[in-house]
C-alpha positions, -999 to +999 in steps of 0.1 A: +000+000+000+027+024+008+048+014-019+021+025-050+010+053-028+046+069-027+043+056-066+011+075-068+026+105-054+056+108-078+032+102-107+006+131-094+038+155-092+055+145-124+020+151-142+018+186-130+052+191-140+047+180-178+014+188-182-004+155-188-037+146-176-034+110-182-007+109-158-019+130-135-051+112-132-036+074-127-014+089-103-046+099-083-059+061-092-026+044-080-025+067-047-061+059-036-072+026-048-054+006-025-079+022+004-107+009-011-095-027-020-096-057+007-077-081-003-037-082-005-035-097-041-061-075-057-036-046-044-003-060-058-021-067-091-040-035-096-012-014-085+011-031-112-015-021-138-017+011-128+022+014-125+028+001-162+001+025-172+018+054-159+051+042-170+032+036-206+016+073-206+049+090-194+065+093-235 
């Protein structure tokens, strides 16, 4: 949880920086999901999504 949130962060701060919504916007996804999900595999896997789609969105 603490690991895609500090993710999250970096993603929210690096979208501001180079103006990019889509970025911006998973970054708010990848810090916030992970209070909303219960179980401990659903977080690894949806945070890896959402860490290869930032990465993807990024160039």
């Amino acid at each position: 949880m603490i690991i895609f949130s500090v993710l999250g962060m970096w993603a929210i701060k690096d979208g501001r920086r180079n103006p990019n919504i889509k970025v911006l916007l998973l970054g708010f996804a990848l810090a916030l999901y992970s209070y909303f999900t219960p179980e401990a595999w659903q977080v690894w896997a949806i945070g890896a999504g959402l860490t290869v789609a930032v990465f993807m969105c990024r160039d």
